[in-house]
N, C-alpha and C positions, 0 to 999 in steps of 0.2 A: 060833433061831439063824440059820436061815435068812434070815428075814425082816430079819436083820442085818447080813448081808452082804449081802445087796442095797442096802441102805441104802448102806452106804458106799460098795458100786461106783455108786452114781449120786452119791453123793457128790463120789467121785473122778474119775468123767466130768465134772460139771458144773464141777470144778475146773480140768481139763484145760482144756474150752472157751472156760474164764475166760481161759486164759494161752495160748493158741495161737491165737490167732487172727492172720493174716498182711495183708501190707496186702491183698492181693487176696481176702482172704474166706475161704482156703481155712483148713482145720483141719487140725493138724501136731501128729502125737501127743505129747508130749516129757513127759522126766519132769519131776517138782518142779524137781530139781536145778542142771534146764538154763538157767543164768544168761542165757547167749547168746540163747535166745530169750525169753527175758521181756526182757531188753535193748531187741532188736531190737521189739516190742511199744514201750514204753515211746518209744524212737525214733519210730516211725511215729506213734504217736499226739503226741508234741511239734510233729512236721513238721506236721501238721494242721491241730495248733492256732497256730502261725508263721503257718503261709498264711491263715488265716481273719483272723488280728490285721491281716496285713501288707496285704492286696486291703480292707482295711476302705475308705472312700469317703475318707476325710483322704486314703492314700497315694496314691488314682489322680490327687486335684489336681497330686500331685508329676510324674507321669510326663512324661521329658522327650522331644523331636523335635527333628529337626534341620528345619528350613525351608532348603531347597537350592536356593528362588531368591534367599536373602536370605543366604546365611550363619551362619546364628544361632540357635545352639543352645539352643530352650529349655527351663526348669526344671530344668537342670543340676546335679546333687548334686557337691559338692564338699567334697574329702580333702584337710584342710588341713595339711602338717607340715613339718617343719622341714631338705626336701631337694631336689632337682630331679629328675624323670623328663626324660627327652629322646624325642623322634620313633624309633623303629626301636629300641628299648631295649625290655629288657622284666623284668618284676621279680617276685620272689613274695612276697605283704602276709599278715604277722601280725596281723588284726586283732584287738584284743583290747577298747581302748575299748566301754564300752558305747554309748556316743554315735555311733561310725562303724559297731560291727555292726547297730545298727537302721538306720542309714544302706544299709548294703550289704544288709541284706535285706529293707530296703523297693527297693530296685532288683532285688533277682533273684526278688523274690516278687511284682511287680506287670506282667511282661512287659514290661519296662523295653525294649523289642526296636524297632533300625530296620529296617523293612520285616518285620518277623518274620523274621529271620535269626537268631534266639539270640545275637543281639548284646549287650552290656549296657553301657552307657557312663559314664562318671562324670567329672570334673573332679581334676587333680593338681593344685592353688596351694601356691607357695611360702610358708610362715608362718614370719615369725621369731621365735627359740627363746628373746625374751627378756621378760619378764612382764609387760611395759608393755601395756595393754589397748586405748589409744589406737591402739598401733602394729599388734595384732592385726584390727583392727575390720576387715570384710570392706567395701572398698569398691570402685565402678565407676571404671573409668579414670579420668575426669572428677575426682571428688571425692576420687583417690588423688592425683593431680597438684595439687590444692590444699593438703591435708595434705600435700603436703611442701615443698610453698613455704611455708608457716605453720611447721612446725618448724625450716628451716634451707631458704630462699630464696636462698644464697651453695652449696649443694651436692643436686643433685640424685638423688645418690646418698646413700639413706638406709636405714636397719635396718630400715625398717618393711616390710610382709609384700609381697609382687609382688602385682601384677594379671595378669602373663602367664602362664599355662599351660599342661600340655596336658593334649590330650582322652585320655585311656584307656581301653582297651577289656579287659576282663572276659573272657579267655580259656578259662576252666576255675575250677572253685568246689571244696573240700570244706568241712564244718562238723567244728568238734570239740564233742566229748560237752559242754564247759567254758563255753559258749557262744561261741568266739573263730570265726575264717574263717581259712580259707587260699585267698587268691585268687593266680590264673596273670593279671598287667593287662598289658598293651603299649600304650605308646605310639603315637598314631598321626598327630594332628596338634596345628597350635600352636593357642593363642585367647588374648581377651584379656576380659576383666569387662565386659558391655555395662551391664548392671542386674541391681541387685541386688534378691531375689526376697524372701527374707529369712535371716536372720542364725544363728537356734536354729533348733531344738537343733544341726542345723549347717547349714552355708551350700548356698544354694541360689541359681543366677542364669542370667539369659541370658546368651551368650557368641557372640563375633562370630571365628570360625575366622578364622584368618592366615595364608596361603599365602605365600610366600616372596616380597618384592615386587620381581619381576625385568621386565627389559624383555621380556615375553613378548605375544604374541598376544590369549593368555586375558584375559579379566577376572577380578577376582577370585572373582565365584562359577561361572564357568566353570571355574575351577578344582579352585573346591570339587566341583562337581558330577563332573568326570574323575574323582576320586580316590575317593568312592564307590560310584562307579559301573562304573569298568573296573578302578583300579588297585589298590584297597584288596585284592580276595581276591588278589591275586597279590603283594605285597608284602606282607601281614601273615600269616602263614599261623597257621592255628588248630589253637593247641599242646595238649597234655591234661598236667593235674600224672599222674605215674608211681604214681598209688594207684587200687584198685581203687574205683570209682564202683557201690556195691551202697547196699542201703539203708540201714547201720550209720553212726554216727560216724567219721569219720576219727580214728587214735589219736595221741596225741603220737610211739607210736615206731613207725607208718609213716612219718616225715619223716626222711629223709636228707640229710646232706651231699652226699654227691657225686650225689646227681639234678639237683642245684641247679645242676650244671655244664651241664647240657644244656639248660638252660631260661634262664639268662641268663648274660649281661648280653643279646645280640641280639635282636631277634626278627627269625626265621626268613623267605624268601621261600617261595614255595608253589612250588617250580621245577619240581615235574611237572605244573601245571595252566598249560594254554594261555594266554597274556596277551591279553586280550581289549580294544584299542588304539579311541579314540574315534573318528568319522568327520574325517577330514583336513580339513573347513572348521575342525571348532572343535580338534583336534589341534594343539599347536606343533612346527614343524618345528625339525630341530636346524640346520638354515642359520637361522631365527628367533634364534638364541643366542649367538651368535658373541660378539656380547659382551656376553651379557645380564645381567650381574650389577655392570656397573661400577656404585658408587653413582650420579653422577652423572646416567647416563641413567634410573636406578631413580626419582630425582626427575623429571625430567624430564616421565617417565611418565606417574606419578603426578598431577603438577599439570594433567594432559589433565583429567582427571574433578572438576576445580576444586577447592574443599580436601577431598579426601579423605578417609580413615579414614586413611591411610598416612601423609600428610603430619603430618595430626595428629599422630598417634604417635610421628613422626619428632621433631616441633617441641616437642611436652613432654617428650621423653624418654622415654618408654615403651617405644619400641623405640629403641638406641641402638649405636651402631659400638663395638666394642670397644677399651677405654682403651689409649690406646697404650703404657702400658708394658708390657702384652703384646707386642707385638713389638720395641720398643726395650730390652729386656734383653739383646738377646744380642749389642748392642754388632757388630754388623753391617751397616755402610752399604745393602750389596747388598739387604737386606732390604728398604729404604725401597721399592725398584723393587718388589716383586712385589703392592705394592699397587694395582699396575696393571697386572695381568694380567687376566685373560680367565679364564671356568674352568675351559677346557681346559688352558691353560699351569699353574693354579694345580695343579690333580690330579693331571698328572705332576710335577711336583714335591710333591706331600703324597705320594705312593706311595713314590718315590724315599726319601723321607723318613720314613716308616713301614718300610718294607724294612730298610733301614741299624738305626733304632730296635730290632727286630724282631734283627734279626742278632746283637744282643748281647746283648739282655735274653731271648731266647724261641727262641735257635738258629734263628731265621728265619722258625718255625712260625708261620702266622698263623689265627684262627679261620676258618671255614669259610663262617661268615656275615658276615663281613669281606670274606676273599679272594673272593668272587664279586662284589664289587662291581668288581673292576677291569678298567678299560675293553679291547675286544676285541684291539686294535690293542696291549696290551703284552704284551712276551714275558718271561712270569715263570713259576717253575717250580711258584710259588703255585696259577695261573689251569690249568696244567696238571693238578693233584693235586686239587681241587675247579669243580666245578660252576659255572658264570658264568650271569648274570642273561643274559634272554634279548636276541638281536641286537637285535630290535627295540623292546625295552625303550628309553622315551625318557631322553638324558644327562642334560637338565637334572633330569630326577628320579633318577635315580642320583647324581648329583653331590654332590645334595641329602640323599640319603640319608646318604650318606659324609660330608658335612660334621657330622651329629647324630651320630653312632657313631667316628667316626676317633679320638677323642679317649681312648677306653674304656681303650687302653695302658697310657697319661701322665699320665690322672688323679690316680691315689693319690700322683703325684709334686709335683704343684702344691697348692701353700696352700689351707687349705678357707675362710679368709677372703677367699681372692678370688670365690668363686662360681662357678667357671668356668661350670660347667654351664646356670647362671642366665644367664649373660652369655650363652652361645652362643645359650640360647631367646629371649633380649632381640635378638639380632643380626635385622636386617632380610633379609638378601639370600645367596644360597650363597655367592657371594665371598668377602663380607667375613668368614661364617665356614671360609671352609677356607682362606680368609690368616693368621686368628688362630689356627687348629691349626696352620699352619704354622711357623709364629712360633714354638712350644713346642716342637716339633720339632726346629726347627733350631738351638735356645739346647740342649735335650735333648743331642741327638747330639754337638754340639762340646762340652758336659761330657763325653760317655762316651769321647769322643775323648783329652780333654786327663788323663782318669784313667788310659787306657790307655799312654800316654806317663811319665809318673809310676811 
């Protein structure tokens, strides 16, 4: 009898050891019963064997880099569906495809990282949601601009999927038990299809970033190189999803609604970390700006570096002014003038014009990642009650900011068949889009006007 129970207590020892073992080695008494650690077992060893599939030698061919004397981002994985992300937005992704969750974790399981900053980056293209295969087909600038001269050469504006994008950045990850992701991404710059890498199981390409083509100083990977470099931690600040990061699954009912408030539509600036500003030869001065956005000089510019990428883009439509019946709706002469403004004169009047909006739809309250965008010099009881970007923080990149976010309001109020959001990432120059927010604005308010009269 004795001899019998011994048995089973090593029995049941070697049972134990079977089911407790932790990721770090250690042995954790538990009984049978304890689902949660045999769970968690079960977890650790899936994540394992994830990482071993995903670092396989296929995935590091993938791994992409930015080249920051050239612009161009390459073996870019790209998240193709059927909506627009914007610059300084920031979203949280169900992913549930099988197709994009191997996507996304051959990116967070192969140190997808620039400079090794835990960075993780990916590609947002617009895809249209209509099942023509033609129109889906992942193309470079080039041979998208032929395809649509080939379908309808009389209109350049066509259904078929964009080539302009933006780059997004991978803020925060959890995994569900189901195999789906929830990613924290933020917008953070524009691009456009250089070459394409290939097509399955999803698209993968270089990509030639698009800084805003203003009459500035910079060139344009002088550009690129600033906003890496100094301005990116301080205007994108790195958010965390509100769920406990251990080593379980994330569940479906830790996902709240209302966490979802505090994490978009913005993304955040870093406003307690010091802004760390380039050296003044290659810095643009804001006397450099005065009127840096008119189109006109934007070509001008431009045509210095002979035919350009810009010019290009400009001449087949890739990047194109917004359709005037954005602004000629609201049957306002006065309107036609502010198409030549300057973007200082344009942003006091979008404020002016946001405030008023703001006053009737939202009792005046404006988000927090909003209101610090406006400039030092107004006196709002906004700029008083939140935090403002720092003094030295340069306009023309504020400006620019507020021209990709101003619109977050107005949105759900404009037709989803016009694109706006596409249109604004298509627009060239801060100008021309904080005249076309404008324009919505000021057709907006003289409705909210003309209903309050009624």
């Amino acid at each position: 009898n004795n001899e019998r129970v011994i048995k089973q207590n090593e029995k049941k020892d070697s049972l134990l050891v079977l089911h407790s073992s932790s990721s770090n080695g250690e042995i954790e008494e538990e009984d049978d019963n304890d689902n949660d650690g045999r769970r968690r077992i079960m977890d650790t060893t899936r994540r394992k064997l994830q990482s071993i599939y995903y670092k396989s030698s296929s995935a590091e061919e993938e791994r992409s880099m930015l080249d920051e004397s050239t612009g161009i981002f390459h073996n870019l994985s790209l998240w193709r569906v059927p909506w627009t992300e914007l610059l300084g937005r920031s979203n949280v992704l169900n992913v549930h495809d099988p197709i994009y969750t191997n996507m996304f974790e051959t990116i967070l399981n192969n140190n997808n990282q620039q400079d090794n900053n835990n960075e993780w980056y990916f590609g947002h293209l617009l895809m249209s949601d209509d099942d023509n295969n033609d129109n889906n087909k992942l193309r470079n600038w080039k041979d998208y601009d032929k395809f649509r001269n080939e379908i309808n050469p009389n209109n350049k504006k066509s259904t078929s999927s964009s080539v302009v994008g933006t780059l997004m950045k991978i803020s925060d990850f959890r995994r569900l038990r189901d195999g789906r992701l929830c990613l924290l991404v933020q917008g953070i710059e524009r691009f456009v299809v250089h070459d394409v890498i290939k097509s399955l199981p999803y698209g993968i390409a270089d990509v030639q970033l698009l800084p805003d083509y203003d009459a500035t100083t910079t060139t344009t990977t002088e550009k690129i190189q600033e906003s890496f470099q100094y301005y990116h931690p301080y205007e994108y600040k790195r958010m965390s999803l509100p769920v406990p990061n251990d080593t379980s699954y994330m569940s479906q009912t830790d996902v709240y609604g209302s966490w979802l408030v505090d994490l978009i539509p913005y993304v955040p600036y870093d406003l307690d970390q010091k802004l760390q500003l380039p050296s003044p030869s290659s810095c643009t001065s804001d006397d450099d700006n005065k009127d840096e956005d008119n189109a006109a000089t934007t070509i001008i510019a431009a045509l210095e570096d002979d035919i350009s990428l810009e010019i290009q883009l400009l001449n087949h439509d890739i990047l194109r002014r917004p359709p005037s019946y954005y602004y000629k709706a609201s049957n306002d002469e006065s309107d036609n003038n502010n198409n030549n403004l300057c973007c200082d004169e344009l942003e006091k009047k979008l404020w002016n014009a946001i405030e008023d909006y703001s006053g009737v739809t939202t009792g005046g309250k404006l988000h927090p990642d909003l209101a610090c965008l406006m400039p030092p010099d107004r006196s709002s009881s906004q700029q008083k009650e939140n935090k403002s970007v720092s003094s030295s923080y340069p306009k023309h990149r504020r400006q620019r900011r507020l021209s990709f976010i101003a619109s977050t309001l107005i949105e759900p109020t404009i037709p989803k068949d016009l694109q706006f959001k596409q249109v604004l990432l298509e627009t060239p120059s801060t100008q021309e889009r904080l005249y076309a927010i404008l324009q919505w604005y000021t057709l907006l308010n003289a409705q909210l006007i003309e209903e309050n009269f009624q």
